[in-house]
C-alpha positions in Angstrom: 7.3 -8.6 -23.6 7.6 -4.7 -24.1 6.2 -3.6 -20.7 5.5 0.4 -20.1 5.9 1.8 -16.7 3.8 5.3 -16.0 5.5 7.1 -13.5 8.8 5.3 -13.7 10.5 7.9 -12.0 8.8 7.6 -9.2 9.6 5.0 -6.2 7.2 1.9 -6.5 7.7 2.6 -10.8 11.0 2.4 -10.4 11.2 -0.9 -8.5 9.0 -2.4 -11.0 11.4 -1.4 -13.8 14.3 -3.1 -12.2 11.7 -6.2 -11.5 11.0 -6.4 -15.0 14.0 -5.7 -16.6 15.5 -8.9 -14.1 13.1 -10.6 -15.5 14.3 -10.3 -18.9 11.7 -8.1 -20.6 12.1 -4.9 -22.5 10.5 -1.7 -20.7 9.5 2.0 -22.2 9.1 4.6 -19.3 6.7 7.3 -19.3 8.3 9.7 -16.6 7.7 13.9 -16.8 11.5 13.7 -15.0 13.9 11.0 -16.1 16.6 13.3 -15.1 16.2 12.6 -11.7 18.8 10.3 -12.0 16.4 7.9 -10.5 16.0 4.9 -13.1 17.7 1.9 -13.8 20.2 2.9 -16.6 23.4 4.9 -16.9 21.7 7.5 -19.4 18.8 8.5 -18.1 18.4 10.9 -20.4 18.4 9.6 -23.6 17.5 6.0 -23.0 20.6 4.4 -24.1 20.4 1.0 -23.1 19.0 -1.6 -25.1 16.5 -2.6 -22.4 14.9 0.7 -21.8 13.0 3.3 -23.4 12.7 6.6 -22.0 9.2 8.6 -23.3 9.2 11.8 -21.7 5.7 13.1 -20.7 3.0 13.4 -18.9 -0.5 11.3 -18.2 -2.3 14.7 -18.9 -0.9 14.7 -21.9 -2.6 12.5 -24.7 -0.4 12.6 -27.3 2.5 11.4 -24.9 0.2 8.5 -23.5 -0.6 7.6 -26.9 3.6 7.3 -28.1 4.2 5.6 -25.0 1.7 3.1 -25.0 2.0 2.0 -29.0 3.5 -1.1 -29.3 3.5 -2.3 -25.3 2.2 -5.7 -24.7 1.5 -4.5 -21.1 1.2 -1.3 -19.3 2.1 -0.6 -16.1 0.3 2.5 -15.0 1.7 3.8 -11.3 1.6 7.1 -12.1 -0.9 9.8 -10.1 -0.6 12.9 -7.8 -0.7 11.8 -4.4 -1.2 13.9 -0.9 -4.1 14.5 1.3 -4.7 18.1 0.7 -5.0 19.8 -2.5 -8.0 21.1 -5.1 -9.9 18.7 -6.3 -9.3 19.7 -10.3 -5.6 18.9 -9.8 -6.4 15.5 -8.2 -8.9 14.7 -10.9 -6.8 15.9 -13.7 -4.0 13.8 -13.0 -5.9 10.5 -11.7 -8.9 10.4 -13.1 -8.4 12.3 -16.7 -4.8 11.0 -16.8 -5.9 6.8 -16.0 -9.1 8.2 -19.2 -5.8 8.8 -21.0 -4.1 5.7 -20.6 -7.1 3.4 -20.9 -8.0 5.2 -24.3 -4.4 4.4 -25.7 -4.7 0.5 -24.4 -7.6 0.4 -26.4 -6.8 2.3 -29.6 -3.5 0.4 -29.5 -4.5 -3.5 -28.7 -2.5 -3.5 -25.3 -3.6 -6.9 -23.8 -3.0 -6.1 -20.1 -3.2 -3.3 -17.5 -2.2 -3.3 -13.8 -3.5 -0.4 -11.9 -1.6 1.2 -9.0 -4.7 1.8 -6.7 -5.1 2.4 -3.1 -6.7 1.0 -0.2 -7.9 5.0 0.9 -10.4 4.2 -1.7 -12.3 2.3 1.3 -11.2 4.2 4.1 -13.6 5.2 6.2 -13.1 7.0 9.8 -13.4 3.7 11.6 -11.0 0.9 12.6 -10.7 -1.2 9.4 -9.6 -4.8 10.9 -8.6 -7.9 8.4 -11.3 -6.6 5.5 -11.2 -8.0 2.3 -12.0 -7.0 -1.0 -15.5 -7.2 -0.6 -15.6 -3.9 1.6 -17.4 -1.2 -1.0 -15.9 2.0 -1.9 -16.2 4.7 0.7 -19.3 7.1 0.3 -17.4 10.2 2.5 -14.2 11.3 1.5 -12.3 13.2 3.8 -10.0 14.4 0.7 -9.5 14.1 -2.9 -6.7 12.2 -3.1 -8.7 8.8 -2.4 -12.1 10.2 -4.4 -10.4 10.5 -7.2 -8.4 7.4 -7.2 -11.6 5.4 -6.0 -13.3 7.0 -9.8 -9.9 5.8 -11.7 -10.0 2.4 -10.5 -13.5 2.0 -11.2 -12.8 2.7 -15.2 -10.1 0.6 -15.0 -11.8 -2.4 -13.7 -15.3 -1.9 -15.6 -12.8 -1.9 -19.1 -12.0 -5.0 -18.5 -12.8 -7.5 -21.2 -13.1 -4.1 -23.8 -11.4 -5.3 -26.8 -9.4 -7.5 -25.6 -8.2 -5.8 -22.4 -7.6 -7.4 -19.6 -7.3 -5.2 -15.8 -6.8 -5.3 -12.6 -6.0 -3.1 -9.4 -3.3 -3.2 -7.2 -4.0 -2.0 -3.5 -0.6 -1.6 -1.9 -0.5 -0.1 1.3 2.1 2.3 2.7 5.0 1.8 0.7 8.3 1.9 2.0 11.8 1.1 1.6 14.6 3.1 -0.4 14.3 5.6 -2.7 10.6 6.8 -0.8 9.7 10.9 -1.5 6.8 10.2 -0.2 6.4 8.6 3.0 9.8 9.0 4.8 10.6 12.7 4.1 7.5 13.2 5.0 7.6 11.8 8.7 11.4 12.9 8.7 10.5 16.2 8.5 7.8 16.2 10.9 10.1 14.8 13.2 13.0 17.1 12.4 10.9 20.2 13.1 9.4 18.9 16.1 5.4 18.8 14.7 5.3 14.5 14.8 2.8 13.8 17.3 1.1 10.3 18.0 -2.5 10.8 17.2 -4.4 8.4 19.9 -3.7 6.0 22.4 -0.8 4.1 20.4 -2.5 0.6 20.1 -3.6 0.9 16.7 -2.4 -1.5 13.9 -1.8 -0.6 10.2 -0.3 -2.8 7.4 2.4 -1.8 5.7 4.4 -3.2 2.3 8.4 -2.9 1.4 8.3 -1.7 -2.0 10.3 -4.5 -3.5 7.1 -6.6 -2.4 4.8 -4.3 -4.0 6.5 -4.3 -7.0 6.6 -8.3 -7.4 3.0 -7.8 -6.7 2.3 -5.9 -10.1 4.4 -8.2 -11.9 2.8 -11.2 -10.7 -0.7 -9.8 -11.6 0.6 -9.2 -15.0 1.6 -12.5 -15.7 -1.9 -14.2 -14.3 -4.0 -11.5 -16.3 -5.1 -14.7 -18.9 -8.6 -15.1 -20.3 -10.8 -16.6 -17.9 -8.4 -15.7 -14.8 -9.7 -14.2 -11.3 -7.6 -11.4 -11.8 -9.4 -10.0 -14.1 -11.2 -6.8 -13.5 -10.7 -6.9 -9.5 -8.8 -5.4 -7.5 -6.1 -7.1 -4.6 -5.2 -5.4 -1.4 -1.2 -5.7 -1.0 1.0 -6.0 2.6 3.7 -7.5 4.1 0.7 -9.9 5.3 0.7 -9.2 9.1 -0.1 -5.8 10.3 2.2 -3.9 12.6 1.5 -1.3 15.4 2.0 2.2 13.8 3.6 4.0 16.4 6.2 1.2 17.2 6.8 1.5 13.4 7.4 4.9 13.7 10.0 5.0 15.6 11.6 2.2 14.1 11.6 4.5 10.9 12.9 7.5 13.1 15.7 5.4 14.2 16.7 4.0 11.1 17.5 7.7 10.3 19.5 8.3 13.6 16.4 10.1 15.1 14.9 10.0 18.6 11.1 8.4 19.1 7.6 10.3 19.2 7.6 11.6 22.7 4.4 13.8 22.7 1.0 12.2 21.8 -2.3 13.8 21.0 -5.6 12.4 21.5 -7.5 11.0 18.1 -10.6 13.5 19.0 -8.9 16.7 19.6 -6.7 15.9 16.2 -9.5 15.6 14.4 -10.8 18.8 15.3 -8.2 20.3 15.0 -7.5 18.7 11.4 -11.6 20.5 10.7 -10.1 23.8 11.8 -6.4 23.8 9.8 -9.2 22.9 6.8 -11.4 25.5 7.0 -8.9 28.3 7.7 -6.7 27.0 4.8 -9.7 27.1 2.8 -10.5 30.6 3.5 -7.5 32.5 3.8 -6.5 30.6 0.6 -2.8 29.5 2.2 -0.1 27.8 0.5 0.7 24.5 1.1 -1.2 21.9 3.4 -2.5 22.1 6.9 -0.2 20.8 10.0 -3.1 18.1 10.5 -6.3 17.4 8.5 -9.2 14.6 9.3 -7.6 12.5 6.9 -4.2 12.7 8.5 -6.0 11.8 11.9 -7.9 9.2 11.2 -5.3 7.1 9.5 -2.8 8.2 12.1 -5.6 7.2 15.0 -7.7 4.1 13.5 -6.5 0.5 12.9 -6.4 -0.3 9.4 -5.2 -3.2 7.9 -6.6 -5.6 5.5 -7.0 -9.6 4.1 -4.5 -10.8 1.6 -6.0 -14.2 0.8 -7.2 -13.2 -2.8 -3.7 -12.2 -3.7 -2.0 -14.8 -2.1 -4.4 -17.1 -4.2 -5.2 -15.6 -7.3 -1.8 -14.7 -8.0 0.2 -16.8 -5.7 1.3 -13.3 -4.0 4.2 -13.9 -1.3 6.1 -10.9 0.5 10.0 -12.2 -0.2 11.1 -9.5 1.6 10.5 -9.6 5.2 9.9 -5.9 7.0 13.1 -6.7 9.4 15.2 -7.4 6.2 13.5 -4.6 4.8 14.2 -2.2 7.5 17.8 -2.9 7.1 17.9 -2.3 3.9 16.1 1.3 4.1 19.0 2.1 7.5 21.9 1.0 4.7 20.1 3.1 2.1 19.8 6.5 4.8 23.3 6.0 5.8 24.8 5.8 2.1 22.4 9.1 1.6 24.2 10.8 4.5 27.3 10.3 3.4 26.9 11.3 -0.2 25.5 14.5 1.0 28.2 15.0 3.5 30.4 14.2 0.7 28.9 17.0 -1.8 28.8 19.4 1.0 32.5 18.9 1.7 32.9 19.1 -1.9 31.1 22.5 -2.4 33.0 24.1 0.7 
């Protein structure tokens, strides 16, 4: 089939690229960036093997949606702007006007299947969230609009189901890790590196967690089972490496894989959170750059439990994690080193 990937350039998009092109299908990618160097091909740029289209453009953009969608049997759509602090028109724009944009072209165009890159923030609350399943409704408070507006865009996505011909579903993968993360890991690293990581609460809580290869076999898999009369259809799955594991212990394992010491100071869950109320509200009215040091969403899912059931997966889709998070850890610690050395390379280069 002639699969399009939104967001290809990004880190789950471009796993399920490689997935699909493995699996001996044909992909286009709709990327703003494919010069990042980033996709599975040795010209980026100009798309020049056989196996992959490059569309450059955006989700905002409907006339780019519309070229990149024409003639896909299935659509992939990963892209969205992610990050707990932000204004809300930028959040909507992107995943809630740009998911309108891609479920217009489906439709207009007679694409047969779409697989949603949702999240599980879209039920986050500020409670411990322990084994839930799919069942859980949507939150009613949102403590940003990164999870509001992704909440809204999986919403349209699952209620178009059936619309001429389409067949949905949502994908829930939670925390994604492994190589080739700008997300997560530079995130934490840099934290770290500057000395602001802090471990919010006692350090008992338990989160899940998926390897991005995993998360990408997940998509694929729901592709394939999105038939006529399938479960699959307009739900959405929550997505893991199917046992949760304690956060902080994580944490460090993370640090270590990129030669850094463990979280040595902690913070209690209640005084973050306040202070996450105050960053907010001064950010807010001074108008600063950037995003606060902590925020009640950073808190909470630093402080709470929250991991979920993978049973519907598992049985609608026959959803198995191949790649186990030990195996996976290695793989991101051979994937740091091989950074290091390529920068220590180019900065031997440039002196």
């Amino acid at each position: 089939m002639l699969a399009l990937v939104t967001g290809a350039s990004g880190c789950l998009g471009r796993h399920i690229v490689r997935h699909l092109l493995d699996g001996g299908h044909r992909v286009r990618a709709l990327c703003r960036n494919p010069a990042r160097g980033c996709l599975p091909t040795d010209h980026v740029a100009d798309g020049a093997r056989r196996d992959i289209e490059i569309v450059r453009g955006d989700v905002r953009d409907q006339a780019a949606v519309d070229q990149a969608v024409d003639g896909a049997d299935a659509v992939f759509h990963t892209a969205g702007l992610a990050g707990m602090w932000g204004p809300r028109k930028a959040f909507h724009a992107t995943n809630v006007l740009g998911t309108q944009n891609v479920l217009d072209a489906c439709l207009r165009h007679g694409v047969r299947r779409l697989v949603y890159t949702s999240s599980p923030s879209v039920v986050f609350t500020e409670t411990d969230q322990c084994g839930d399943d799919e069942s859980i409704p949507y939150a009613r408070r949102w403590l940003c609009h990164y999870p509001r507006s992704k909440a809204a865009a999986e919403q349209a996505v699952l209620a178009a189901n059936g619309s001429r011909g389409l067949l949905t579903c949502a994908i829930r993968p939670h925390l994604i890790w492994g190589p080739g993360d700008r997300q997560l890991l530079p995130r934490l690293l840099r934290r770290a590196r500057t000395g602001r990581l802090r471990r919010v609460g006692e350090g008992h809580n338990l989160i899940d967690i998926v390897y991005v290869d995993n998360a990408a076999a997940a998509h694929a898999a729901a592709a394939i089972a999105l038939t006529v009369g399938s479960p699959v259809c307009g739900r959405a799955y929550f997505i893991s490496q199917g046992e949760p594991v304690n956060c902080w212990q994580w944490v460090d394992q993370l640090l270590a894989a990129a030669r850094l010491p463990p979280v040595q100071r902690s913070i209690s869950l209640q005084r973050a959170w306040g202070f996450g109320h105050v960053w907010e509200a001064a950010y807010r009215l001074l108008r600063l750059r950037g995003e606060p040091p902590m925020t009640r969403f950073l808190a909470a899912q630093l402080g709470r439990s929250h991991w979920f059931d993978i049973s519907a997966a598992r049985r609608d889709f026959g959803y198995q994690p191949l790649v186990s998070t030990a195996e996976g850890m290695e793989r991101l610690r051979a994937w740091l080193a091989e950074t290091r050395n390529g920068s220590a390379q180019e900065s031997a280069v440039a002196s």
